[in-house]
ROKOLBA-225755 format. One record per atom (N, C-alpha, C, O): residue in one letter; atom name; y, x, z. Coordinates in steps of 0.05 Angstrom, whole numbers, plus 32768, in hexadecimal, padded with zeros to 4 digits. Layout:
// residues N
[A,CA,[Y,X,Z]] ...
//
This chain:
// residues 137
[X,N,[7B40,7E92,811A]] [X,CA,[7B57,7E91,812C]] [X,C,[7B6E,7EA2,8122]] [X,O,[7B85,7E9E,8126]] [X,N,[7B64,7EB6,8113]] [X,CA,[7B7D,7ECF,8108]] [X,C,[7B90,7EBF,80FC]] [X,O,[7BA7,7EC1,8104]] [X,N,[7B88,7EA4,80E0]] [X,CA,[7BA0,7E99,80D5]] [X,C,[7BB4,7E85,80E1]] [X,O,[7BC9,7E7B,80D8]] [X,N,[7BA6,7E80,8101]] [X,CA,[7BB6,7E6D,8109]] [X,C,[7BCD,7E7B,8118]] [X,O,[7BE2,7E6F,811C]] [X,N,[7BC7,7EA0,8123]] [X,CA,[7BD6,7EA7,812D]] [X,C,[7BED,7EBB,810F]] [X,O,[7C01,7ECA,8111]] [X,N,[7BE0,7EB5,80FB]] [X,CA,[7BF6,7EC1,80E7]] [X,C,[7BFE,7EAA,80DC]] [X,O,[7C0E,7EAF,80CA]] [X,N,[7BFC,7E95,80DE]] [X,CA,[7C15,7E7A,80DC]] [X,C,[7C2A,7E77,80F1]] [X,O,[7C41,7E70,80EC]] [X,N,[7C21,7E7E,810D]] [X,CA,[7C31,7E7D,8120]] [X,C,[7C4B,7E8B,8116]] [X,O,[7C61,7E84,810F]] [X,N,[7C3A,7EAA,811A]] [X,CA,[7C51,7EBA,810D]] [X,C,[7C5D,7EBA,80F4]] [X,O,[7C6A,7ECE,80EE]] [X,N,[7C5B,7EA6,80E2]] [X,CA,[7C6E,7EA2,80CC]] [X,C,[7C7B,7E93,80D1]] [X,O,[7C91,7E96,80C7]] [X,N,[7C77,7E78,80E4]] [X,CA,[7C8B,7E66,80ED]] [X,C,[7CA3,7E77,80F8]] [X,O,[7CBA,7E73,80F0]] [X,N,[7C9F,7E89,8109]] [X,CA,[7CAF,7E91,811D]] [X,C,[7CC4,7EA7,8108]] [X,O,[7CDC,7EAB,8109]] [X,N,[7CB3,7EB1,80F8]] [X,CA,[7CC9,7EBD,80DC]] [X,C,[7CD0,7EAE,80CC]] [X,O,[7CDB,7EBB,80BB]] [X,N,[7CD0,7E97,80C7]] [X,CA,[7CDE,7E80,80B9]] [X,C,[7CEF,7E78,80C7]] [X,O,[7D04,7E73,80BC]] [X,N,[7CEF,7E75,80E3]] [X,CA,[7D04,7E68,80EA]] [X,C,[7D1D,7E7D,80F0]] [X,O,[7D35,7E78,80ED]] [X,N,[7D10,7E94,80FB]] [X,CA,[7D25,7EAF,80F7]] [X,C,[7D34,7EB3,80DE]] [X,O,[7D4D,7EB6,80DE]] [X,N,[7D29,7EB4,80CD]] [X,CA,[7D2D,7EA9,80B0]] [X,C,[7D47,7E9F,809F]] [X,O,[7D57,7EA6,808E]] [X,N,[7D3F,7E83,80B7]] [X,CA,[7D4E,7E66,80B1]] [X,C,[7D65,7E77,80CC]] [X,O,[7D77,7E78,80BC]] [X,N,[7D6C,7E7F,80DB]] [X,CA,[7D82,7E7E,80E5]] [X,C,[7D90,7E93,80D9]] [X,O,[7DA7,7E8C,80D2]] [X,N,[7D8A,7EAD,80D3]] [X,CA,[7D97,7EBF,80C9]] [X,C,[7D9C,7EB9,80AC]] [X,O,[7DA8,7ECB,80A1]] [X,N,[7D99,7EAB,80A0]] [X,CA,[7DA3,7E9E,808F]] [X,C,[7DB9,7E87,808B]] [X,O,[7DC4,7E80,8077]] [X,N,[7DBB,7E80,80A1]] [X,CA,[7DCB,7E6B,80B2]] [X,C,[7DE8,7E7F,80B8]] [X,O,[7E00,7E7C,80B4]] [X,N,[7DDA,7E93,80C3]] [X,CA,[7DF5,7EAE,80CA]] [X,C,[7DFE,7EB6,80B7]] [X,O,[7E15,7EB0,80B2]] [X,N,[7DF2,7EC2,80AA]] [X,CA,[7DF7,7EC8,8086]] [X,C,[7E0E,7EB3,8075]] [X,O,[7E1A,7EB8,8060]] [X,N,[7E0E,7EA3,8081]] [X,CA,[7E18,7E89,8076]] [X,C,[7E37,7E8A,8082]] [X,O,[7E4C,7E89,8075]] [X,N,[7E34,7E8C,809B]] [X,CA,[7E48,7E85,80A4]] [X,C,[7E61,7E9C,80AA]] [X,O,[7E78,7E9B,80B3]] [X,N,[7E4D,7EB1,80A0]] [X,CA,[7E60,7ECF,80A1]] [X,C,[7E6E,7EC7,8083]] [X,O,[7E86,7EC3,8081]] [X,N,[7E5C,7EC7,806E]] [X,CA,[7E6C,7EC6,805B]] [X,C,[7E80,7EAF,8057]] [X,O,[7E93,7EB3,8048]] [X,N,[7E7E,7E97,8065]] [X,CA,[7E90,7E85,8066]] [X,C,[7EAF,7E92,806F]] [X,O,[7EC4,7E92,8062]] [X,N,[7EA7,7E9F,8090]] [X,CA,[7EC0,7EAE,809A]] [X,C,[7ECD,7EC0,8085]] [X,O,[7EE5,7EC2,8086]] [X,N,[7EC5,7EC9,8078]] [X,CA,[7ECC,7EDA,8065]] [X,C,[7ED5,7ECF,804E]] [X,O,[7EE8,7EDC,8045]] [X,N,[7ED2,7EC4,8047]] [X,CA,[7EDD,7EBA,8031]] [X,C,[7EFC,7EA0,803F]] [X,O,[7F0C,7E96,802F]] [X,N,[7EFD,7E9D,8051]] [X,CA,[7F0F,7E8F,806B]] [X,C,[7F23,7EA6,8064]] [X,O,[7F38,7EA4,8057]] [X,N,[7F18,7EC2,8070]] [X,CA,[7F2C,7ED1,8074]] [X,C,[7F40,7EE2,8059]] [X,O,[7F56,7EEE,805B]] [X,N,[7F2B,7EDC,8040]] [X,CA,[7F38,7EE6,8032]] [X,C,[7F4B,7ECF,8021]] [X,O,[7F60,7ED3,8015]] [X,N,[7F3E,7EBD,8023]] [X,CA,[7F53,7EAB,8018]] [X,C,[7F71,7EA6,802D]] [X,O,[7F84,7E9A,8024]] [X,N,[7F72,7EB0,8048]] [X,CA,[7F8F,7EAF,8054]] [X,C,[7F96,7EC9,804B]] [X,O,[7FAD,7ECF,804F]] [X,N,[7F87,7EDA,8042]] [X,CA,[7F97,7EF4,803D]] [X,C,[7FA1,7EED,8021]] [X,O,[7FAF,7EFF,8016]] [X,N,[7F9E,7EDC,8016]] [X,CA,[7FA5,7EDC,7FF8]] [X,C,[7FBC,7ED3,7FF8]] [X,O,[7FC7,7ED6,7FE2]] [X,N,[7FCB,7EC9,800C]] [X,CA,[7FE7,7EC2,8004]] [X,C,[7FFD,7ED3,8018]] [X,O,[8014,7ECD,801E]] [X,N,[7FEF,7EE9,801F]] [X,CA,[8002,7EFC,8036]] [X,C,[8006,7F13,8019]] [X,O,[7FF4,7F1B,800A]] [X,N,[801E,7F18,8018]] [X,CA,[802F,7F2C,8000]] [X,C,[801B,7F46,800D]] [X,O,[8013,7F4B,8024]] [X,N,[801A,7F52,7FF7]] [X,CA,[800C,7F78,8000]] [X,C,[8022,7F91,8011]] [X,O,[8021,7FA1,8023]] [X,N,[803A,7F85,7FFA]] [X,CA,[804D,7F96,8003]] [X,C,[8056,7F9B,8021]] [X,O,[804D,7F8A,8031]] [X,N,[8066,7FAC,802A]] [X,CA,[8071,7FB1,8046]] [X,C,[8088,7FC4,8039]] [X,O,[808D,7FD6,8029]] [X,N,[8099,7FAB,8059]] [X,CA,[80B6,7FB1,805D]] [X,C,[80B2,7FD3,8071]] [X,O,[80A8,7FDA,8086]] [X,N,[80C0,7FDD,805F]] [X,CA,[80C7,7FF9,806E]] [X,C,[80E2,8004,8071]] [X,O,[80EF,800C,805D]] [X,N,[80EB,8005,8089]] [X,CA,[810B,8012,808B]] [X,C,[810D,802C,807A]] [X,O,[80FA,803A,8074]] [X,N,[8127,8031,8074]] [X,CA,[812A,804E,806A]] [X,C,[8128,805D,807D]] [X,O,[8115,806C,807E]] [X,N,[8139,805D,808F]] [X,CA,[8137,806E,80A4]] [X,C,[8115,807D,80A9]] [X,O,[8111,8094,80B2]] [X,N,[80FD,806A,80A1]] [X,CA,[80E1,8073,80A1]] [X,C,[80DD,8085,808F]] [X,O,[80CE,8099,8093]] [X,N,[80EB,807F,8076]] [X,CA,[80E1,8088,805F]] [X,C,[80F3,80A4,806A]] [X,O,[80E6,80B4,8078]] [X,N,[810A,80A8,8065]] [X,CA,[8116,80BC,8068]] [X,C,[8106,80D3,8086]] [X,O,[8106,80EC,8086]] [X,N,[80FD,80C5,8096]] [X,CA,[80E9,80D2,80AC]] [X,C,[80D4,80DE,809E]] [X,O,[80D1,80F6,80A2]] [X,N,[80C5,80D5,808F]] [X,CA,[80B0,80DB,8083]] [X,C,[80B0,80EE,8067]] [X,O,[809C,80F8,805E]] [X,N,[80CE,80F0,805A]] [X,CA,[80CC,810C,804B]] [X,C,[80DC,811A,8055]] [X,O,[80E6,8129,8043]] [X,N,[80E7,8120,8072]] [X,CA,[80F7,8133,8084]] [X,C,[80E0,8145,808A]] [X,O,[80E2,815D,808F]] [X,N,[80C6,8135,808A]] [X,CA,[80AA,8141,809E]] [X,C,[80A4,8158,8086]] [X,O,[8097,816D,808A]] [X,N,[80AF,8153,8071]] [X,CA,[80A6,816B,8062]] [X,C,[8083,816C,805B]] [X,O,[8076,8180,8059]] [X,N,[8079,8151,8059]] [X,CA,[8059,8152,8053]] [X,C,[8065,813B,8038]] [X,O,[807B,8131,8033]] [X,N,[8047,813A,802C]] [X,CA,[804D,812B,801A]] [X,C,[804C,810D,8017]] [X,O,[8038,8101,801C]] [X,N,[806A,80FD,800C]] [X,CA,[806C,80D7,8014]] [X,C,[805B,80CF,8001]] [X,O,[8051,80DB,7FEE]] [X,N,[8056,80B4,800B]] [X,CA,[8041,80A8,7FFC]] [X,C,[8056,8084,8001]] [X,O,[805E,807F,8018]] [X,N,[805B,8075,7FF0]] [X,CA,[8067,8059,7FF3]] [X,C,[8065,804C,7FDD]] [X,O,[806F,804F,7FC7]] [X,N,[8050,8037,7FEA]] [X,CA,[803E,802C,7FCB]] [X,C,[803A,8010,7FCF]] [X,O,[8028,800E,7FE0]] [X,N,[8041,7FF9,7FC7]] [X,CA,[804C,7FE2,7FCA]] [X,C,[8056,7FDE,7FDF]] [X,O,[8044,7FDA,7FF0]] [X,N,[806E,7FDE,7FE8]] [X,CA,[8080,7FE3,7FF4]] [X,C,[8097,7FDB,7FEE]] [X,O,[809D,7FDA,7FD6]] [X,N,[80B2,7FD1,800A]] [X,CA,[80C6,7FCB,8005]] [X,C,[80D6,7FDE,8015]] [X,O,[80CC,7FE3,802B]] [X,N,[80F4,7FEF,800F]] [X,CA,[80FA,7FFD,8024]] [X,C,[8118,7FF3,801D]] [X,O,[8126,7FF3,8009]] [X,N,[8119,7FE8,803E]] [X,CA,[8134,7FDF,8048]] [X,C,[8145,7FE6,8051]] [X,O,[813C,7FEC,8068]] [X,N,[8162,7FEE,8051]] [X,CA,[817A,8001,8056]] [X,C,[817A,8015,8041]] [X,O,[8169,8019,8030]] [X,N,[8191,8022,8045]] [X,CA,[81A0,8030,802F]] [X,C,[818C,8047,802E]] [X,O,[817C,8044,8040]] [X,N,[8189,8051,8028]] [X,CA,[8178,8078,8024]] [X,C,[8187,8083,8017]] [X,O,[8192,807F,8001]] [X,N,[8186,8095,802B]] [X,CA,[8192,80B8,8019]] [X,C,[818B,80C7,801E]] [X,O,[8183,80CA,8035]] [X,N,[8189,80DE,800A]] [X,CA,[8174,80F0,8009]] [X,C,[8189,810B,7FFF]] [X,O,[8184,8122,7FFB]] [X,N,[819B,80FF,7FFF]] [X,CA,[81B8,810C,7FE9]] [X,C,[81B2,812B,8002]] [X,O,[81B0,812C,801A]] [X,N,[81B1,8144,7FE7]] [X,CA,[81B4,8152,7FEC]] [X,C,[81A2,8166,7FFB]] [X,O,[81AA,817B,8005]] [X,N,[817D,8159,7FFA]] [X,CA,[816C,8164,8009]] [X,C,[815A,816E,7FF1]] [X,O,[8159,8167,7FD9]] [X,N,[8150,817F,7FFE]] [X,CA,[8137,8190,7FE9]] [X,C,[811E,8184,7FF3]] [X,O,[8116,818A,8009]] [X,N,[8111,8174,7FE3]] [X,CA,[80F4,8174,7FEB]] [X,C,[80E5,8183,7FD8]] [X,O,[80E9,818C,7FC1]] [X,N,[80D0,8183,7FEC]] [X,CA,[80BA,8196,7FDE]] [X,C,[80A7,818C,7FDD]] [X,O,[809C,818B,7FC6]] [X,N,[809C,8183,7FEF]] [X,CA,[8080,8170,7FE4]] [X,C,[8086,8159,7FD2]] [X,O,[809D,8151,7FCF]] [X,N,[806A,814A,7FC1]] [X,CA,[806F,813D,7FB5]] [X,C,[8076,8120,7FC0]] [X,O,[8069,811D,7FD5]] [X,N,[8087,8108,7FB9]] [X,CA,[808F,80F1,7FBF]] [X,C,[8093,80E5,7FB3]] [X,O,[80A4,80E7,7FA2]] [X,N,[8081,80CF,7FB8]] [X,CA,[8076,80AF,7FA8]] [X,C,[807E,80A0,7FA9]] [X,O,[807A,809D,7FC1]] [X,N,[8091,8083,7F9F]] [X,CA,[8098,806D,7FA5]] [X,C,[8086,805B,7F83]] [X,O,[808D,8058,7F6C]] [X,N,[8075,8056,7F8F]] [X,CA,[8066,8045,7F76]] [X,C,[8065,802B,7F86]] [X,O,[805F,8029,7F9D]] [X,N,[806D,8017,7F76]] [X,CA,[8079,8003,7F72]] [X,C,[8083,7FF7,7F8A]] [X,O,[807B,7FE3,7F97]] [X,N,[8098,800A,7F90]] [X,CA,[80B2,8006,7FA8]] [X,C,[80C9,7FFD,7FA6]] [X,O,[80DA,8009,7F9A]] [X,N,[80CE,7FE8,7FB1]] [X,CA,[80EB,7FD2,7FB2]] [X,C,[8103,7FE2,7FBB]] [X,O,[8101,7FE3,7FD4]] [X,N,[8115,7FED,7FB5]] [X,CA,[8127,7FF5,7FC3]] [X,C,[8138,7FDF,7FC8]] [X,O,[8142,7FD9,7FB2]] [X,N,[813F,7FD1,7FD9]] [X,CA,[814F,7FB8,7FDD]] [X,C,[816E,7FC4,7FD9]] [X,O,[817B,7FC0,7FC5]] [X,N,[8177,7FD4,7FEF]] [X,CA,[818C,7FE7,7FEE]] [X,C,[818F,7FFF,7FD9]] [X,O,[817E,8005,7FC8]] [X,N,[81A8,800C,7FDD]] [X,CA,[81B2,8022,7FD6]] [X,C,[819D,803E,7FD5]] [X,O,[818F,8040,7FE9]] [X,N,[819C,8049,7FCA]] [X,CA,[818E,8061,7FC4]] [X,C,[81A0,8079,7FBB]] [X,O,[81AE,807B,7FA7]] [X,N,[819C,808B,7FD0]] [X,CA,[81B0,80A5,7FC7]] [X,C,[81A1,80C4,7FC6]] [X,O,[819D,80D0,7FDB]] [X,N,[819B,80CD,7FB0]] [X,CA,[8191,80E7,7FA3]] [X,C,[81A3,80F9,7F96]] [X,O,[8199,810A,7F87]] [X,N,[81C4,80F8,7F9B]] [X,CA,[81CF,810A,7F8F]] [X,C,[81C7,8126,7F9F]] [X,O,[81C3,8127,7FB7]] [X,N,[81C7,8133,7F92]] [X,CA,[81BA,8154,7F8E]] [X,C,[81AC,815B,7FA4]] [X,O,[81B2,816B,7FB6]] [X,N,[8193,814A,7FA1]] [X,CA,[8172,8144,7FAB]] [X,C,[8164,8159,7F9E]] [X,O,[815D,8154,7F86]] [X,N,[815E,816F,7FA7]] [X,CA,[814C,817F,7F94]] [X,C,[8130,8173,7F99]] [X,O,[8128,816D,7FB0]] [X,N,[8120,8170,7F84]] [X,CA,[8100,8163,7F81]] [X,C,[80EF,8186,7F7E]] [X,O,[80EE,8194,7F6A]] [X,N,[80E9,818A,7F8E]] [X,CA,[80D3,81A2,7F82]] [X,C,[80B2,8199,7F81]] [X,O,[80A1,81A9,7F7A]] [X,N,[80AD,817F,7F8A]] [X,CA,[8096,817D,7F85]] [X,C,[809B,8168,7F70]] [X,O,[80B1,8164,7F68]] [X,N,[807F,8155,7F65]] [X,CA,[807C,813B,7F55]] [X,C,[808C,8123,7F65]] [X,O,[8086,811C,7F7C]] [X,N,[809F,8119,7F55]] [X,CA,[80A9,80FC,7F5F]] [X,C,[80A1,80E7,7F51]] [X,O,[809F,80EC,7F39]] [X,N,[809B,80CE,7F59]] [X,CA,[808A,80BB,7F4D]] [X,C,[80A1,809B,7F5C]] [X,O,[80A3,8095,7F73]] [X,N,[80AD,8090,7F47]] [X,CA,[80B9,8079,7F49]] [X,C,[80B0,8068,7F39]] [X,O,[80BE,8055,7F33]] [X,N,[809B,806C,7F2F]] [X,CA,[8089,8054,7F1B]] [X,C,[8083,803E,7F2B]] [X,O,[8079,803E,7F41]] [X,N,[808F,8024,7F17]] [X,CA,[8095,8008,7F16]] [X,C,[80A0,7FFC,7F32]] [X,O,[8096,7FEA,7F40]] [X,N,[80B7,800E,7F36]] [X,CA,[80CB,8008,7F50]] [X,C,[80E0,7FF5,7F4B]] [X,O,[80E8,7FEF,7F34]] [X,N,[80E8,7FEE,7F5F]] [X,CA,[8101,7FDE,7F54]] [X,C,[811B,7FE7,7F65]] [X,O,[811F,7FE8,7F7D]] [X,N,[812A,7FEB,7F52]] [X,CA,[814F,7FF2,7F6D]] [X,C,[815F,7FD9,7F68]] [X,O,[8167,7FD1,7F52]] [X,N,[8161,7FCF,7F7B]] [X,CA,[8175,7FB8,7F7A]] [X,C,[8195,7FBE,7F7D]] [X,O,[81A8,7FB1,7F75]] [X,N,[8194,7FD7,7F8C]] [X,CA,[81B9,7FD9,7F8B]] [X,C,[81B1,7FFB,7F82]] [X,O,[819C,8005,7F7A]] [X,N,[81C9,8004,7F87]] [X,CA,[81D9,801B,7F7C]] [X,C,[81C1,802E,7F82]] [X,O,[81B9,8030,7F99]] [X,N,[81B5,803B,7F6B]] [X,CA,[81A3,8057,7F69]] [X,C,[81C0,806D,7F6B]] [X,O,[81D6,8063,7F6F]] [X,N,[81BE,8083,7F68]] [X,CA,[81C8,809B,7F72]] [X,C,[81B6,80B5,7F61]] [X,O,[81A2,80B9,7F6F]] [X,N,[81B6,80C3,7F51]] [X,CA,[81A0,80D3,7F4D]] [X,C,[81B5,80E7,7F3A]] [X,O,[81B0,80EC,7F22]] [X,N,[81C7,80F0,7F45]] [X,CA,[81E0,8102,7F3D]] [X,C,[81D0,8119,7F40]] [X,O,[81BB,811B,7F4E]] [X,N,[81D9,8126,7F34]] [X,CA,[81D7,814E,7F34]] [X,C,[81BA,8147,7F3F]] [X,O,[81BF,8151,7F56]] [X,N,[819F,813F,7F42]] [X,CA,[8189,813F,7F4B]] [X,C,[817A,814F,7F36]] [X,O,[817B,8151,7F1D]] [X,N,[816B,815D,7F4E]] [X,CA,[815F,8177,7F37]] [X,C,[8147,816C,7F3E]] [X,O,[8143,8164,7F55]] [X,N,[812D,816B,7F24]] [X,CA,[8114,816C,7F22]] [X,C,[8107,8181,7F1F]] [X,O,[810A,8189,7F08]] [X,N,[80F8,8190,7F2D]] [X,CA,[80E2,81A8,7F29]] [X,C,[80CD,819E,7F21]] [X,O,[80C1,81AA,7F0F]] [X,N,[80C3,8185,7F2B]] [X,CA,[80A8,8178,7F1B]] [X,C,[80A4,8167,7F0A]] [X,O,[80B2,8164,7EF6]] [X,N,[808C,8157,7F12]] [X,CA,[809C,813F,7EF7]] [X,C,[80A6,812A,7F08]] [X,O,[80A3,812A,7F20]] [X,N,[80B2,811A,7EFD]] [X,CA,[80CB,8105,7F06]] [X,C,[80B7,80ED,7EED]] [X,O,[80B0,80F4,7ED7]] [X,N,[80B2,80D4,7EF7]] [X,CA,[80A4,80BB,7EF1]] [X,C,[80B9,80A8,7F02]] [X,O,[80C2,80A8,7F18]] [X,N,[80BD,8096,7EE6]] [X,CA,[80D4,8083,7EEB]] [X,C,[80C4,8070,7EE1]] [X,O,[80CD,8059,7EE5]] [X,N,[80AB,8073,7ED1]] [X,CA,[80A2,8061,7EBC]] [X,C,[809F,803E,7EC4]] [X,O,[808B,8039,7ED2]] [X,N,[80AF,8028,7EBD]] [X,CA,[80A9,800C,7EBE]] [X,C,[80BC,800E,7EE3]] [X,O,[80B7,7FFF,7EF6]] [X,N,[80C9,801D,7EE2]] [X,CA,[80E3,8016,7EF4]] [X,C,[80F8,7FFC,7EEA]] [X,O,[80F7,7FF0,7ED5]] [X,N,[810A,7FF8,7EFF]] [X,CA,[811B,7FE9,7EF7]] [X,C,[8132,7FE7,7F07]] [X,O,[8130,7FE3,7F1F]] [X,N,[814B,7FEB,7EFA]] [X,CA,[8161,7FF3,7F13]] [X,C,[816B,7FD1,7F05]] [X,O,[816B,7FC8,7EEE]] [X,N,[8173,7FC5,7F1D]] [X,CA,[8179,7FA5,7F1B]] [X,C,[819B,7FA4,7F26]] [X,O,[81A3,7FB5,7F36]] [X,N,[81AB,7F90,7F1D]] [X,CA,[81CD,7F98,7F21]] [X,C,[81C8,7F8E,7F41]] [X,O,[81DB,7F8F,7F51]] 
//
């Protein structure tokens, strides 16, 4: 009688089996659903200046990293001190850094300026990374 009650119980784990495998299935289906609509949504994000400029007023350190920042920025004439990142950031607008003191690391690697940069009398204390920039007319 023991093997007929350990067949029972392998049916009943076969068919547990057979559904969670069925789930298994259909999770990874969703998933692969979801990443294929994410494949055609851009990474980047639109960010006002007015944010950006909020966010190195705070005096902690910016971070803007595929990214687009929209409206003019100016910075003309402020001391930062922490370090501030724009790796691979769109400036759509105007950009103004005349006599911007940098005392920490600035990082503009593979940005793009589409209108008028500004970077007059700007003093660097750290390092300054422009590398695979591109200022566009």
């Amino acid at each position: 009688m023991e093997p007929k009650i350990y067949l029972a119980k392998l049916s009943i784990f076969s068919q547990e089996a057979e559904l969670l495998s069925r789930i298994h299935g259909l999770v990874l289906a969703f998933l692969f659903f979801i990443i294929g609509l994410s494949a055609g949504i851009p990474d980047d994000r639109i960010i006002p200046a007015e944010d950006v400029l909020e966010v190195i007023k705070s005096g902690k350190p910016a971070e803007f990293k595929n990214c687009t920042i929209e409206g003019d920025l100016s910075l003309k004439g402020m001391t930062i001190e922490p370090p501030v990142y724009f790796d691979q950031a769109v400036f759509r607008d105007s950009v103004d850094f005349d006599s911007t003191i940098f005392n920490g690391d600035v990082h503009f690697g593979h940005s793009e300026f589409h209108k008028d940069a500004n970077f007059m009398r700007s003093k660097f204390n750290g390092h300054a990374y422009f590398g695979d920039s591109e200022f566009k007319p």
